[in-house]
C-alpha positions as YAML, in Angstrom:
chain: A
units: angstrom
residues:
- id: 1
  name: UNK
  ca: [60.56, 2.17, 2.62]
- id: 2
  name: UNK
  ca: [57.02, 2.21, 1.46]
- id: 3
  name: UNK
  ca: [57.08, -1.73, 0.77]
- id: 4
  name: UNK
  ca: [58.42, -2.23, 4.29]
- id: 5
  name: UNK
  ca: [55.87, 0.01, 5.76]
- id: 6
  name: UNK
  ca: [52.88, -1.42, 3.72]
- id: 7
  name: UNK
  ca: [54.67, -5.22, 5.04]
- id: 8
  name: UNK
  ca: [54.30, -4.13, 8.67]
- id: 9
  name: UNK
  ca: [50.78, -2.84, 8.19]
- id: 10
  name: UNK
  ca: [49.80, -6.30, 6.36]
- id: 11
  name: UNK
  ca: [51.30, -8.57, 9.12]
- id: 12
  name: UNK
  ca: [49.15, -6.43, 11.96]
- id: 13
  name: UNK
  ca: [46.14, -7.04, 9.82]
- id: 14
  name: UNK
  ca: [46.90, -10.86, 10.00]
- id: 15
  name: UNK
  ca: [47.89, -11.22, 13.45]
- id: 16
  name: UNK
  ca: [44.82, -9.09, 15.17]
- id: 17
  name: UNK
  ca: [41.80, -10.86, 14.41]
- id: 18
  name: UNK
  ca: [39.65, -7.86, 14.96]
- id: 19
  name: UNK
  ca: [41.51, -6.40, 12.00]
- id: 20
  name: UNK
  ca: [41.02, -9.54, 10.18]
- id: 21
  name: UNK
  ca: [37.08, -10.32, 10.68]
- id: 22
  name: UNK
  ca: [35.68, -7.81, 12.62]
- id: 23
  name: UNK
  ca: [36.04, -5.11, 10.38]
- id: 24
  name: UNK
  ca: [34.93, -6.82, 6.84]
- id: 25
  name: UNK
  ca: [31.69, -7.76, 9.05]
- id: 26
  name: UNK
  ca: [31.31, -4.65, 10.43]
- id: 27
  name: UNK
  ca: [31.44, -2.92, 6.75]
- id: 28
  name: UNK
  ca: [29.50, -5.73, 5.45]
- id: 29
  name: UNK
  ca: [26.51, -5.10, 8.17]
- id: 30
  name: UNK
  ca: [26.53, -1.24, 7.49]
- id: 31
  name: UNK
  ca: [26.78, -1.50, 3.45]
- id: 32
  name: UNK
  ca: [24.30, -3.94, 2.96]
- id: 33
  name: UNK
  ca: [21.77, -1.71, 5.05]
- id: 34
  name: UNK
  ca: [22.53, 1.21, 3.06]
- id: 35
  name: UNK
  ca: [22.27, -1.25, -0.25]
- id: 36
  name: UNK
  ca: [18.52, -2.71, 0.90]
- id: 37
  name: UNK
  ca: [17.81, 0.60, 1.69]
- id: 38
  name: UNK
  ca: [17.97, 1.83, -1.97]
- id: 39
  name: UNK
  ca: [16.74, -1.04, -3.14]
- id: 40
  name: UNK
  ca: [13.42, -0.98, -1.04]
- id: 41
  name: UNK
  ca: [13.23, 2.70, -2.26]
- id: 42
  name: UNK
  ca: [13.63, 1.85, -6.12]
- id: 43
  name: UNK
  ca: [10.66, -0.55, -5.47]
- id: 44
  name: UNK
  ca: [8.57, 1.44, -3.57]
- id: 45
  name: UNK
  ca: [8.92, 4.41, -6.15]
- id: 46
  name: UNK
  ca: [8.26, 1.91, -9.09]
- id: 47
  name: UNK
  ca: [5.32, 0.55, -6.98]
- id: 48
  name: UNK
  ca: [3.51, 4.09, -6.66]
- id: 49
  name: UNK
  ca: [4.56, 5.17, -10.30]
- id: 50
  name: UNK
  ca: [2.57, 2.05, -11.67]
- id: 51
  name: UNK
  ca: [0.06, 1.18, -9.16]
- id: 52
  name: UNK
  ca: [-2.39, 3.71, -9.97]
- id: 53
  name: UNK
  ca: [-5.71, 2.41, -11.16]
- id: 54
  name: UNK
  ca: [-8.24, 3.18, -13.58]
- id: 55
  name: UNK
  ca: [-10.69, 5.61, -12.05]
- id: 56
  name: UNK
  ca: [-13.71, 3.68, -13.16]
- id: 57
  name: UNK
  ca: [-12.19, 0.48, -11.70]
- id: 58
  name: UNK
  ca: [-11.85, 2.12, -8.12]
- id: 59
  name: UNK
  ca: [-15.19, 3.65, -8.12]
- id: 60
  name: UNK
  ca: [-16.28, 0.21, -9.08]
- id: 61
  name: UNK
  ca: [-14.37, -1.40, -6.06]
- id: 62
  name: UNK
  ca: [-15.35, 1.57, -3.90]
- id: 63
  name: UNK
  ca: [-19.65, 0.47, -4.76]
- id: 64
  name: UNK
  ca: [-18.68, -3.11, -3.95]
- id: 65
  name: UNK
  ca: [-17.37, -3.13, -0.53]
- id: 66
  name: UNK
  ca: [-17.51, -6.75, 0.91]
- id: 67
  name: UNK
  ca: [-17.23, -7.55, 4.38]
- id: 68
  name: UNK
  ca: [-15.46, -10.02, 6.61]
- id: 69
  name: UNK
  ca: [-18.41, -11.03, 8.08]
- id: 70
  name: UNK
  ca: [-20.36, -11.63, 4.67]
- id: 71
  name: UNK
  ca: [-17.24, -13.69, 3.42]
- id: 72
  name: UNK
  ca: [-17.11, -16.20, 6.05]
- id: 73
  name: UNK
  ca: [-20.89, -16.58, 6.27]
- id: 74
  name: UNK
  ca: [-21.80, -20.26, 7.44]
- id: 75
  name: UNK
  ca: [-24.84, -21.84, 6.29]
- id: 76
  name: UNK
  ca: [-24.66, -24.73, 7.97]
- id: 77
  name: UNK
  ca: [-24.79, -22.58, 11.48]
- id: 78
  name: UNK
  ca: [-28.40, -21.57, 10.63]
- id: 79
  name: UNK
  ca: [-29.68, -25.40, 10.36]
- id: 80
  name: UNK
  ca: [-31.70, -26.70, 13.26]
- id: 81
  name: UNK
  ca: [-31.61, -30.19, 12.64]
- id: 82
  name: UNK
  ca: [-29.12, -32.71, 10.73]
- id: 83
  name: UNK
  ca: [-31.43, -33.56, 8.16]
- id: 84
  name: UNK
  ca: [-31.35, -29.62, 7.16]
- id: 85
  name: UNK
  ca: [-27.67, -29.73, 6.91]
- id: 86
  name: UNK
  ca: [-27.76, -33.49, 4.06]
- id: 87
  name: UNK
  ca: [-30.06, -31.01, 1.82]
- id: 88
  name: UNK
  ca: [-27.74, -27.90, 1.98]
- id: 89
  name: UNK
  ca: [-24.34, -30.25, 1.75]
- id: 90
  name: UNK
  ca: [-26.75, -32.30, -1.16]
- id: 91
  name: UNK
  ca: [-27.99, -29.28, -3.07]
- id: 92
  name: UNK
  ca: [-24.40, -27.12, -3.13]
- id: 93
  name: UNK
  ca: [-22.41, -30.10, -5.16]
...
């Protein structure tokens, strides 16, 4: 009685296609969210347990604050003439 019933169930689950993709997507969506989801946790966690610094190396990087501005300084802007710009290009290499 049982194997008939389980028969029945089996042969709706291969004639509804719904049944027989849908639903295997559908859990397949949902678990893998819940699965990245602890995953991204774990990382964050092992990211805040070992990303503290030394305290002397912060204050360090805290007394050497460098700006976008100073980074991406152009020389070659402050030239008036072309000759000014062969000396700078000659006396960088």
């Amino acid at each position: 009685m049982r194997a008939a019933m389980a028969e029945r169930i089996w042969q709706t689950i291969k004639r509804n296609k719904t049944l027989q993709y849908g639903v295997p997507m559908l859990l397949l969506i949902i678990g893998g969210s819940f699965g990245l989801r602890e995953f991204t946790q774990i990382r964050y966690d092992a990211h805040k347990r070992h990303g503290k610094i030394d305290p002397a190396l912060e204050e360090k990087i805290k007394k050497n604050k460098v700006s976008l501005e100073s980074e991406y300084e152009d020389p070659l802007q402050e030239c008036s003439s072309p000759h000014e710009i062969i000396l700078l290009w000659e006396n960088s290499s």
